[in-house]
N, C-alpha and C positions, 0 to 999 in steps of 0.2 A: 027523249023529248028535249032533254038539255042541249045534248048534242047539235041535234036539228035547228031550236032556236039560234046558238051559236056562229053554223054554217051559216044560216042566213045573213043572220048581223054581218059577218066577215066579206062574206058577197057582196051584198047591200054597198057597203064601205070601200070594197075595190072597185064595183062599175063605178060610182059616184065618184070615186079618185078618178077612174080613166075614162071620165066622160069630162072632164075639169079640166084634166092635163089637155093643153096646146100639142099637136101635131109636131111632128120632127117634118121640116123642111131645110133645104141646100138653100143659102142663102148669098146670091151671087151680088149685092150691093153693101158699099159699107154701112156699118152700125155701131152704135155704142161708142162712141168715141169719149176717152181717157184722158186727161192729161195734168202728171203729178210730176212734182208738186201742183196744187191748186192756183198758189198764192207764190210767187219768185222775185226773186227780185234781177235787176238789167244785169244781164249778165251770165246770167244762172243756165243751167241746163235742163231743159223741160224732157221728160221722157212720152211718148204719146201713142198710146195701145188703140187697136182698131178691130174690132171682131167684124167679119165678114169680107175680109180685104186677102183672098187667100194668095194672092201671087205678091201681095206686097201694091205697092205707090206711093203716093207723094202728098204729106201735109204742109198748108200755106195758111201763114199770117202776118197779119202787118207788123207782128211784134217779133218775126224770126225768118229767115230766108227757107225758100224752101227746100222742105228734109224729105230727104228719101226715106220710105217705110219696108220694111225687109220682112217676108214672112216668118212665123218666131217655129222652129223645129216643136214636134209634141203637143203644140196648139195649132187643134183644128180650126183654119181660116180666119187665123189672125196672124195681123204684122205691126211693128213697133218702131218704131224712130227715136233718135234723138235732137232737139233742135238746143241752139243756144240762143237767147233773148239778145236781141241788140241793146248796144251799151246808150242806145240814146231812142232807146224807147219809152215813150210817155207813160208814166204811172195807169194804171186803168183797166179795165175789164177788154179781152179780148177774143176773137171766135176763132175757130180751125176750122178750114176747107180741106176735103179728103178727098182726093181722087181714086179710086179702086177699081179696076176693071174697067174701065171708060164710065164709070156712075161717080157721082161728086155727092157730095153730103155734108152740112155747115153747122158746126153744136154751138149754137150763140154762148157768149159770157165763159168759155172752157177755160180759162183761166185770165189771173190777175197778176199782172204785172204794179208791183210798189218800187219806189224811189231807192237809191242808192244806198249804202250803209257809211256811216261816220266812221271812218276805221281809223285806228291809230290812237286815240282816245280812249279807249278803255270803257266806255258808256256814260264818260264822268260827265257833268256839266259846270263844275267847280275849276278852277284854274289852282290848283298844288295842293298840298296836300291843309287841309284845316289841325287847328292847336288839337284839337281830339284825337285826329290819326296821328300829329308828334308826339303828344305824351303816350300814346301805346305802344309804339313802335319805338320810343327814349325807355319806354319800362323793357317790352323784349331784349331790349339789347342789353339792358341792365342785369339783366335775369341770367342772360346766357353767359354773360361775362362773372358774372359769382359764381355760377353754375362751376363755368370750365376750370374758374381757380381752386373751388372746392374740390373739385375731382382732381388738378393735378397735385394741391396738397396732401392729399390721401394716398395718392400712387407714389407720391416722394417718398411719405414716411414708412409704405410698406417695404420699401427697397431696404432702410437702414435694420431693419429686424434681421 
């Protein structure tokens, strides 16, 4: 009796599974379009994955010249590019156009391009160093300087034993 109730349940739970599950279809148009980082900034190198692009094509946007897409080995009908952002592209949200197999397909907003980085600077926004970071870095130095003479005092007098 146990048995039988059991098989049921388990039955029951697999058509219900495989009446839920989506169909397996060849999918000859592209889909899903990827592209990470999310958020980059000018300059940066976008990488950009395409499922259903099985021979490979070409991704286009106003914020990168257009990249060739290469099918990726081991993934089924997908192919991947890499594009670089131009250095004078406008901060902002922008879309990828994907060409695959003669079908095109456009994922608004795929990524964001932000403004240049301050480099050289360190992230400071203070111009040298303030009396806080001299007096710590006047004490390290103090430290290290008793430090080394205490140690070479000690190595002097183990010599004369």
């Amino acid at each position: 009796m146990r048995n039988t109730r059991a098989l049921a349940v388990a039955g029951a739970a697999v058509a219900a599974l495989g009446l839920s599950a989506p169909a397996a279809t060849a999918w000859d148009s592209p889909r899903n379009i990827v592209a990470l980082p999310s958020v980059i900034a000018r300059g940066g190198q976008l990488t950009i994955t395409v499922d259903g692009c099985r021979h490979g094509g070409t991704a286009t946007s106003n914020a990168f010249s257009p990249t060739r897409l290469s099918p990726v080995r081991g993934a089924n009908e997908t192919a991947r590019g890499t594009a670089t952002i131009h250095n004078n592209a406008r901060p902002g949200s922008y879309d990828i156009t994907v060409d695959c197999n003669g079908r095109r397909m456009t994922k608004p907003h795929a990524f964001t391009v932000i403004g240049g980085v301050r480099g050289g600077i360190g992230g400071s926004s203070t111009t040298g160093a303030t009396p806080t970071d001299m007096a710590i870095g006047g004490g390290l130095v103090a430290a290290a300087v008793v430090g080394g003479g205490v140690f070479w005092m000690r190595r002097r007098a183990e010599r004369r034993i």
